[in-house]
N, CA, C and O of each residue as an XYZ file, in Angstrom:
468
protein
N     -18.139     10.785   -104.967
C     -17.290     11.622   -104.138
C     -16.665     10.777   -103.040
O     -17.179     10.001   -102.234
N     -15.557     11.107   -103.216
C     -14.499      9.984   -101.694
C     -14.913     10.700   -100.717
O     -15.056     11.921   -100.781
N     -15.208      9.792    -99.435
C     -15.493     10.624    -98.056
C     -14.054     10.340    -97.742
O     -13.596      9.400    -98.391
N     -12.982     11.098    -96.656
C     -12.354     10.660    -96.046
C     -12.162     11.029    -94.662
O     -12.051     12.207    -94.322
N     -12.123     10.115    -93.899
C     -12.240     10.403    -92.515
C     -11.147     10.093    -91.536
O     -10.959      8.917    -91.227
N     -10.319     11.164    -90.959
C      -8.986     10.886    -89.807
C      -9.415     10.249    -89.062
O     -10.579      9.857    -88.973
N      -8.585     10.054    -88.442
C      -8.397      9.393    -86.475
C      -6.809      9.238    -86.653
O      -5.960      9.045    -87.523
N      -6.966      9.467    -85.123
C      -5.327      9.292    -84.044
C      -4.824     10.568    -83.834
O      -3.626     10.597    -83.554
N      -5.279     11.401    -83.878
C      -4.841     12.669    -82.916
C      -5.437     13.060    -81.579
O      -6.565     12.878    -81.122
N      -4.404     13.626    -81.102
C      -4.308     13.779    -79.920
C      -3.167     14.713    -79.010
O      -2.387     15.255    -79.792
N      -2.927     14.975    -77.861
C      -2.103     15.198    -77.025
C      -0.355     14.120    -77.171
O      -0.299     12.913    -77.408
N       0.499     14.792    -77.004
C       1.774     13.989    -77.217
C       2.956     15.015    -76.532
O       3.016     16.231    -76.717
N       3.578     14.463    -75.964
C       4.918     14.715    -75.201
C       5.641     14.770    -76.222
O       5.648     13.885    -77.078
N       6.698     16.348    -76.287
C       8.038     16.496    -77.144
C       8.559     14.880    -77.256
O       8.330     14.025    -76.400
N       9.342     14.661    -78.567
C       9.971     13.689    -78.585
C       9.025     11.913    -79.104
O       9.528     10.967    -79.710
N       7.913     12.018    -78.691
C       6.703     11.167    -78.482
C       6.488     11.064    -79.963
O       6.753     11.882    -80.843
N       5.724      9.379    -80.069
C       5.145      9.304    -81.796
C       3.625      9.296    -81.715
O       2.975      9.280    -80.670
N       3.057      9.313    -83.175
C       1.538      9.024    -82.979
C       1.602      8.637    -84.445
O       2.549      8.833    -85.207
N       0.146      7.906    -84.787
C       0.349      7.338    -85.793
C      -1.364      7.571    -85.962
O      -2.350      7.153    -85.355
N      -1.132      8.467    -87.120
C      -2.691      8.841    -88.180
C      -3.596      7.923    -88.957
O      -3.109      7.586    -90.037
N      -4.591      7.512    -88.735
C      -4.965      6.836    -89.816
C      -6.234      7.559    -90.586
O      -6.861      8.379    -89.915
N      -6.779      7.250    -92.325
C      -7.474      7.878    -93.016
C      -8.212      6.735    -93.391
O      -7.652      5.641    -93.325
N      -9.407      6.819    -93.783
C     -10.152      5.891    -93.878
C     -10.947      6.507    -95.658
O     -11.616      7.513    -95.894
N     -10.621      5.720    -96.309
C     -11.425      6.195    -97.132
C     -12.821      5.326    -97.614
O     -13.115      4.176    -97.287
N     -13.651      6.344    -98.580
C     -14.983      5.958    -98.589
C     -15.260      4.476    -99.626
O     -16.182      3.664    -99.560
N     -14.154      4.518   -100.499
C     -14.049      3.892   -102.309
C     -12.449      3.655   -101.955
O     -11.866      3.912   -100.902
N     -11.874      3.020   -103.309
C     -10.861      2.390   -103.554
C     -10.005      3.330   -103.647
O     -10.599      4.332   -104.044
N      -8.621      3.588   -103.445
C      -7.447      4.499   -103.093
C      -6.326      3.998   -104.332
O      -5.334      4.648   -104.661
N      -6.618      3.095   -104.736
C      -5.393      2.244   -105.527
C      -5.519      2.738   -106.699
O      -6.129      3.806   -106.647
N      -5.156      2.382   -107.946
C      -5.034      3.167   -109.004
C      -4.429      4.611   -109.269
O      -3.291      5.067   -109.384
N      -5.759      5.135   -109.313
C      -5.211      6.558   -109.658
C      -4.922      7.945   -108.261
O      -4.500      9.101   -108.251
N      -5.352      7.131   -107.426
C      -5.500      7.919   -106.102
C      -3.970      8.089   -105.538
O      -3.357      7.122   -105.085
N      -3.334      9.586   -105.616
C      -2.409     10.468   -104.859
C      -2.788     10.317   -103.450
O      -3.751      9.561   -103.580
N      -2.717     10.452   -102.654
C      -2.814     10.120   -101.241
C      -2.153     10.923   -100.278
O      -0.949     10.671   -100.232
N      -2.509     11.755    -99.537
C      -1.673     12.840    -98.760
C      -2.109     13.105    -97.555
O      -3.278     12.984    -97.188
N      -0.968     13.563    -96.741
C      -1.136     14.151    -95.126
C      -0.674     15.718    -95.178
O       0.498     16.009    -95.419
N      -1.784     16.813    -94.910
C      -1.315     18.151    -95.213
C      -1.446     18.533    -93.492
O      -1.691     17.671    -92.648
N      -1.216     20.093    -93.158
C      -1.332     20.272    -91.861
C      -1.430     21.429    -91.904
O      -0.810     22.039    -92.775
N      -2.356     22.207    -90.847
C      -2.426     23.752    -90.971
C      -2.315     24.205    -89.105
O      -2.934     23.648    -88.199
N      -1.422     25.256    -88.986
C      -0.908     25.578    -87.704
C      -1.923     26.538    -87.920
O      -2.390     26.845    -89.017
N      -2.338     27.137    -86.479
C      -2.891     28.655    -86.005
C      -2.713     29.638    -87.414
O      -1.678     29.474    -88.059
N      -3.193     30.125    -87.645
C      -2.990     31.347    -88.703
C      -1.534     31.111    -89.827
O      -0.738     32.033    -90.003
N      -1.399     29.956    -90.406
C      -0.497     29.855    -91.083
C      -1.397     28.862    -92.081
O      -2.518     28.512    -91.712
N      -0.976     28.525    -93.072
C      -1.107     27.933    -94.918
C      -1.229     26.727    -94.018
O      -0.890     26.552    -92.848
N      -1.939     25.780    -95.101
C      -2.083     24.319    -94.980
C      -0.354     23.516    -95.718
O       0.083     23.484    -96.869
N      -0.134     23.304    -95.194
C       1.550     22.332    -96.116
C       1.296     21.173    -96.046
O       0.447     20.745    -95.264
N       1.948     20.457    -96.814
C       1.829     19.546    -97.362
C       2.874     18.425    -96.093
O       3.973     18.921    -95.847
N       2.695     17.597    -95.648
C       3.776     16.938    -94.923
C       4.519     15.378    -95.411
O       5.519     14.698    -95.181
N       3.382     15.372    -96.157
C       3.700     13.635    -97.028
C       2.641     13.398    -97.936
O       1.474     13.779    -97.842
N       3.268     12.614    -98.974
C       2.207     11.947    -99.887
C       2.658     10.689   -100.661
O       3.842     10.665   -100.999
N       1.824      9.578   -101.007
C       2.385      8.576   -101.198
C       1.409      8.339   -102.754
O       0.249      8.742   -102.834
N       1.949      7.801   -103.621
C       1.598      7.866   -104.912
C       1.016      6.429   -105.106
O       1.248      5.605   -104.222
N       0.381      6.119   -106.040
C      -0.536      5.364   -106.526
C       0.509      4.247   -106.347
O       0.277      3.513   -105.386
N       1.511      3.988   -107.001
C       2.787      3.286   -106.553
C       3.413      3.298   -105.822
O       4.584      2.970   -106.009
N       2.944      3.691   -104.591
C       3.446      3.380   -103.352
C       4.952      4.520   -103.252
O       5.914      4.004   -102.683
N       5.108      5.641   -103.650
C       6.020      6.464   -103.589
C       5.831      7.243   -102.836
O       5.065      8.131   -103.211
N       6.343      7.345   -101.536
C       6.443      8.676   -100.527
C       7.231      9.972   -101.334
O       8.097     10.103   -102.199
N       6.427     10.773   -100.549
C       7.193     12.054   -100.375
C       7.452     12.934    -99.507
O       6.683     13.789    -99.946
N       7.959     13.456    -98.547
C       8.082     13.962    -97.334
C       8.298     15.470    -97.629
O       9.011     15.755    -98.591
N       7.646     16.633    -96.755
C       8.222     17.784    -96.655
C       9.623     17.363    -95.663
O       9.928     16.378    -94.990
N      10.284     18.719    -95.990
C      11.574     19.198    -95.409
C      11.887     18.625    -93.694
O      12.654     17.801    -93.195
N      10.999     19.420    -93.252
C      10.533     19.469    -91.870
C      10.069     17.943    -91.219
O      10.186     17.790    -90.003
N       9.725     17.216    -91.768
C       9.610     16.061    -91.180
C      10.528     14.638    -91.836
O      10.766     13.562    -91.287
N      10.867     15.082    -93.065
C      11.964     13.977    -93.431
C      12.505     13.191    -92.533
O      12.861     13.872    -91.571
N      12.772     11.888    -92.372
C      13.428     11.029    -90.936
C      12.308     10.886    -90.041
O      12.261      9.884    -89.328
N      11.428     11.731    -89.987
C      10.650     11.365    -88.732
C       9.445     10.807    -89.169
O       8.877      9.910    -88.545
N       9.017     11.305    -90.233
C       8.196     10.782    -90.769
C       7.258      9.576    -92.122
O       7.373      9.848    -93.317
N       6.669      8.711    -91.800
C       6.473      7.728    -92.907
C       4.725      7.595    -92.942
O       3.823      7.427    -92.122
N       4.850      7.763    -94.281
C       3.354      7.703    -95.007
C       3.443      6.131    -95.431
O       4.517      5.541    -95.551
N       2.230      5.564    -95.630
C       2.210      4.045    -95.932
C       0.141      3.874    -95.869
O      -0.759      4.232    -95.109
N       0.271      3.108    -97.188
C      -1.564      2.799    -97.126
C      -1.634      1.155    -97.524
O      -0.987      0.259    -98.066
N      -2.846      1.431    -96.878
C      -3.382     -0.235    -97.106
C      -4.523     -0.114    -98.433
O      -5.583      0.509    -98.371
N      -4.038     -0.839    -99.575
C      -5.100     -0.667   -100.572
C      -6.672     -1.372   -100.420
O      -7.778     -1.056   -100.857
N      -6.092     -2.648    -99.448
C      -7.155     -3.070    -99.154
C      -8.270     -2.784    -98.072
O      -9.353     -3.343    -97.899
N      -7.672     -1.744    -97.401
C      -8.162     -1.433    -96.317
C      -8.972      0.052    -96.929
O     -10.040      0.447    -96.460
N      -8.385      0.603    -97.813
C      -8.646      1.909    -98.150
C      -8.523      2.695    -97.358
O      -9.476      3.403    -97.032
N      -6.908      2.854    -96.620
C      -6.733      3.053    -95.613
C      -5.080      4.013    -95.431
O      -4.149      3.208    -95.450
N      -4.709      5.139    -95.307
C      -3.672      5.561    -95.527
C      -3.261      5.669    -93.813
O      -4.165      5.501    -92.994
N      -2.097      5.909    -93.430
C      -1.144      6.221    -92.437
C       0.002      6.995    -92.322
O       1.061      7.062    -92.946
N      -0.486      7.570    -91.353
C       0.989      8.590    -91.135
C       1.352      8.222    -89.767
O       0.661      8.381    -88.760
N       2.721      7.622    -89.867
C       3.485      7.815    -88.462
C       4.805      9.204    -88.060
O       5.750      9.673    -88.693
N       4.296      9.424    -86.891
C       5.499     10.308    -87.088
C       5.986     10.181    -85.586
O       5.176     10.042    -84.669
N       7.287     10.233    -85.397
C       7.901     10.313    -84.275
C       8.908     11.200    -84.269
O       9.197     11.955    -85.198
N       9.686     11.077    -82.765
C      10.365     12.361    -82.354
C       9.522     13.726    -82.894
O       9.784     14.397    -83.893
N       8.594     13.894    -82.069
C       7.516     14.819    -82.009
C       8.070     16.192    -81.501
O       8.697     16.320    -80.449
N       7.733     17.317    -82.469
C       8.224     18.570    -81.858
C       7.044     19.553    -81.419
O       6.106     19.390    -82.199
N       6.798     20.372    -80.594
C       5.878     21.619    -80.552
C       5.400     22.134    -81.786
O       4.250     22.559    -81.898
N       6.333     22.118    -82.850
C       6.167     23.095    -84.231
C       5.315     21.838    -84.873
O       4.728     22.101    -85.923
N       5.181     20.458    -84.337
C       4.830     19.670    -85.360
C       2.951     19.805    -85.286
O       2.194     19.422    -86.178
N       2.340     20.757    -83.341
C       1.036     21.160    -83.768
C       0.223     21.609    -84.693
O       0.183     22.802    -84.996
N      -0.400     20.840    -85.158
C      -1.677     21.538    -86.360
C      -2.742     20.204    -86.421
O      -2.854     19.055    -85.994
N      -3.418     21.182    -87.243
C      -4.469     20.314    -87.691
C      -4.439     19.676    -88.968
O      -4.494     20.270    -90.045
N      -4.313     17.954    -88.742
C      -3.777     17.553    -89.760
C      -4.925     16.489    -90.686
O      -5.568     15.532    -90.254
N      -4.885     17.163    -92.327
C      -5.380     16.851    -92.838
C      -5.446     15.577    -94.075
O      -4.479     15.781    -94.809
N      -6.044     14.638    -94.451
C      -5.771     14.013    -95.183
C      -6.242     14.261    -96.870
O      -7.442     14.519    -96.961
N      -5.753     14.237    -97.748
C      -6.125     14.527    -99.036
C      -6.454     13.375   -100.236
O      -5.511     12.588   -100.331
N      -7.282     13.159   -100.937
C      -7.157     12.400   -102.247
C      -6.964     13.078   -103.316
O      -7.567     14.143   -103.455
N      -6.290     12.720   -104.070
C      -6.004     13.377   -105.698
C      -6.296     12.792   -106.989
O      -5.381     12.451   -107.740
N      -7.433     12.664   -107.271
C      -7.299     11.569   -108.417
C      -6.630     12.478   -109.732
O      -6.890     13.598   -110.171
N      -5.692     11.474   -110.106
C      -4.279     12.192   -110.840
C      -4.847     12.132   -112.355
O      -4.157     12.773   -113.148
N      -6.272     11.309   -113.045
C      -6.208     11.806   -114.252
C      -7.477     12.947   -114.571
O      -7.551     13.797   -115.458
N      -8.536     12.554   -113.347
C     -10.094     13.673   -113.407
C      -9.624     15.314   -112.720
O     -10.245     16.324   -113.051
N      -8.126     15.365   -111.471
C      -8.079     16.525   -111.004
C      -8.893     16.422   -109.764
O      -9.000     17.254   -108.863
N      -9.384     15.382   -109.866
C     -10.575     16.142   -108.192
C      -9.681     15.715   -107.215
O      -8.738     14.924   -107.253
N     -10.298     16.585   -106.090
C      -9.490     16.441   -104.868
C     -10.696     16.606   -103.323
O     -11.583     17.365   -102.931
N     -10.010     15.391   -102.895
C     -11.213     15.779   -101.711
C     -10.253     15.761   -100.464
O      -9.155     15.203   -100.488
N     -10.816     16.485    -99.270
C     -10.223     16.731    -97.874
C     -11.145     15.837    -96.698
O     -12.364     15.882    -96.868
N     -10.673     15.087    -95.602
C     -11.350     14.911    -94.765
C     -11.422     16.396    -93.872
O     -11.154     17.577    -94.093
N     -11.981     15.531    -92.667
C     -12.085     16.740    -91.581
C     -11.761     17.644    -90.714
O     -12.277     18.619    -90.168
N     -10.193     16.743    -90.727
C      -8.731     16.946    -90.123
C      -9.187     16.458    -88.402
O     -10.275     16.334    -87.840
N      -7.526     16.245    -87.885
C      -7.422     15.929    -86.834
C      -6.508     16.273    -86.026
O      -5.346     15.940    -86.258
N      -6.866     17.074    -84.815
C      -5.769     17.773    -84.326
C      -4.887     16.853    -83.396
O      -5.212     15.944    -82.633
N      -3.247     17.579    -83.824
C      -2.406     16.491    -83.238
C      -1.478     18.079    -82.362
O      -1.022     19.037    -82.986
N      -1.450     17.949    -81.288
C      -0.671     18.561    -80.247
C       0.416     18.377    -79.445
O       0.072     17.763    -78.435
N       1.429     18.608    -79.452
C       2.346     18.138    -78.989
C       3.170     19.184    -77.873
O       4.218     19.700    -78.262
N       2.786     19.408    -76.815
C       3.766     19.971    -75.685
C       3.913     19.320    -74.335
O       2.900     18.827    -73.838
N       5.044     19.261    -73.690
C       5.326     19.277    -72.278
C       4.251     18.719    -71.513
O       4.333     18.657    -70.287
């Protein structure tokens, strides 16, 4: 079972960047999907980025431009930067593994990232 564990959330001023990191337990390379999801107050978990075994981002809507997913294979180590920070961009943000041929999927613990005034 992959453990995965956040850091880098925190407090952030509108406009302001922060930059996520995921730590995983085992190797990420191969078959491992790789993702940053996020869940606001009483709303669905969404998806905000994911970067593919080949190094392929994908961005939701909402953060396109602001945001870049990027992992270190050797580090077993994924990243999310995001800048020009909005209020709406608060939640608790989660990291995901997907292994793309067994189906399993594991969640870290999430990490709350806040952003107001």
């Amino acid at each position: 079972q992959v453990q995965l564990v956040e850091s880098g959330g925190g407090l952030v001023q509108p406009g302001g960047s922060l930059s996520l990191s995921c730590a995983a337990s085992e190797s990420i390379s191969g078959y491992y999907v790789m993702g940053w999801y996020r869940q606001a107050p009483g709303k669905q978990r969404d998806m905000v980025a994911t970067i593919s075994s080949g190094n392929r981002p994908n961005y939701a809507s909402a953060v396109k431009g602001r945001a870049t997913i990027s992992k270190d294979n050797a580090k077993n180590t994924v990243y999310l930067q995001m800048n020009s920070l909005k209020p709406e961009d608060t939640a608790v943000y989660y990291c995901k593994a997907r292994h793309v041929r067994k189906g399993l999927k594991y969640w870290g613990q999430g990490t709350q990232v806040t952003v107001y005034p």
